[in-house]
C-alpha positions, 0 to 999 in steps of 0.5 A, a space after each residue: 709185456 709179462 705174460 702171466 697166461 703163456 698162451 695169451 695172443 700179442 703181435 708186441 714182444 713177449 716175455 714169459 717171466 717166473 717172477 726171478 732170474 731163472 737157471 736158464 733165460 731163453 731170448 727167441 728171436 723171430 724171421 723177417 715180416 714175422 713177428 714173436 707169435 712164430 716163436 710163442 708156442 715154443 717159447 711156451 715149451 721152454 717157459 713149462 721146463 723153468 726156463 724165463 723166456 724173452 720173445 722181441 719184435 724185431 725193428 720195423 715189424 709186427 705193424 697193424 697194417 700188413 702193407 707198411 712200407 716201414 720195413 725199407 727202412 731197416 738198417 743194419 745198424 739198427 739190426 745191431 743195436 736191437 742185438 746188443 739191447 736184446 742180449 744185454 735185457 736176456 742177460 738179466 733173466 737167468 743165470 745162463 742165456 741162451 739165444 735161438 733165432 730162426 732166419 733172420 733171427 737166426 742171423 742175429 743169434 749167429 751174430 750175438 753169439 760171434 760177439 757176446 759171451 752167452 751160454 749159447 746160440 742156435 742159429 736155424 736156417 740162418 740169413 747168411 746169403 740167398 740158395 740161388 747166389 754165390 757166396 762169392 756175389 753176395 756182397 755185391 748184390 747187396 750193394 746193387 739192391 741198395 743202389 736201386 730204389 727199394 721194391 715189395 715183393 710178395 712172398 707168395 704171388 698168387 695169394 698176395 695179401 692173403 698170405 698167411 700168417 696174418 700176423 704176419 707181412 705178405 711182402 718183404 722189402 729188397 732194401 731190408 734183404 740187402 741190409 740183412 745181407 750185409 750184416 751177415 757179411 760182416 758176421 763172416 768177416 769177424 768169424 775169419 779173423 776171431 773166435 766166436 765168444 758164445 760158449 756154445 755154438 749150434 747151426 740147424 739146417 733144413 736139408 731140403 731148405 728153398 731160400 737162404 744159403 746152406 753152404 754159408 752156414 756151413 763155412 761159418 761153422 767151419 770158420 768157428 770151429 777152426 778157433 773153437 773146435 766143435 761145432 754143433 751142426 744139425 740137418 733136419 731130414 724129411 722136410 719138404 723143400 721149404 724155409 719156414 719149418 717152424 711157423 705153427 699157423 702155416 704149417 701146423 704138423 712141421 712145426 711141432 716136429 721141428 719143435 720136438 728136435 729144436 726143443 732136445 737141442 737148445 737144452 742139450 
């Protein structure tokens, strides 16, 4: 869909076009249970300074109906599949692409960035593993979780299905976890054995993150830089204990500060 007016409200992809291939095309991709509209006012940002910018919902998500059980069907494969397409169409609205993803999104990033020579990847807060688990049992739950029949859980068990954003799913499916688990095991896998093929590679962390593993980020990046050199890593300080830091419609004023520094990032 071609936005003429950037602030136009849609759950669907997003595509912020200047009409021609631009010097720089931006492809955000969005967290799990949420959908392009956490990344739209960024995308703006990006779309102001000339930038043609691609903001895709992910498989499975963006449903009128917040309760679907769609999201159990998640695969890693389709997860690659959406990657690939996803780069391959990014690669046709600029001269350089640049892929930034948040969470989930920033699993992706990550993982195009492993595989597809782009100009860059910023993975922030990437899906690489749960705060509380192992590196070393991650692997492992994840092939428990899909030995067990899927279970909702909802990500805040107090307000349940009125959870903000309302663009939004309030739950998420163990399956979808366990299947994103996999993939970033598989992106560590090909880290240890070859460098990455991304021109530049940048991890953002939250250093007071609540959710998913910090310590596997690092040990990607320092995979990376072991064929590659320098990798750029940024802790965002002063945060609250959180992992959703860039959702406009949660939390308005984190948002905008991690947007001022992710915004100096990417264009770097």
């Amino acid at each position: 869909m071609n936005l003429s007016d950037p602030s136009t409200v849609s759950h669907d992809s997003i595509l912020l076009t200047h009409g021609e291939p631009a010097p720089r095309a931006y492809v955000l991709l969005h967290g799990i249970t949420t959908t392009p509209l956490q990344f739209k006012e960024f995308g703006r940002l990006l779309y102001e300074r000339g930038a043609n910018v691609y903001i895709p919902r992910l498989p499975r998500h963006g449903l009128a109906d917040r309760l679907t059980t769609e999201l159990e069907g998640l695969t890693a494969d389709e997860m690659r599949t959406f990657a690939l397409a996803t780069a391959a169409y990014g690669a046709t609205l600029g001269e350089r692409l640049r892929i930034v993803g948040f969470s989930l999104g920033g699993l992706l990033a990550a993982w195009i960035g492993q595989r597809i020579p782009v100009d860059r990847i910023t993975a922030v807060a990437p899906f690489l593993g749960v705060s509380w688990l192992p590196n070393r049992l991650t692997a492992r739950a994840a092939r428990l979780a899909l030995s067990l029949p899927n279970r909702f859980m909802w990500w805040n068990p107090i307000q349940r299905e009125r959870f903000a954003p309302v663009h939004g799913y309030p739950r998420y499916a163990t399956h979808a976890i366990a299947q994103a688990a996999i993939l970033g095991q598989e992106l560590m896998s090909e880290a240890r054995r070859s460098a990455p093929a991304a021109r530049d590679l940048q991890i953002v962390l939250n250093a007071s993150e609540s959710t998913v593993n910090n310590r596997q980020a690092r040990r990607l990046a320092a995979l990376w830089s072991a064929h590659k050199g320098t990798i750029v890593q940024q802790r965002l300080k002063g945060l609250p204990f959180s992992h959703d830091i860039i959702e406009p419609l949660r939390s308005p004023e984190i948002a905008r500060s991690v947007a001022v520094a992710l915004l100096e990032l990417v264009e770097r």
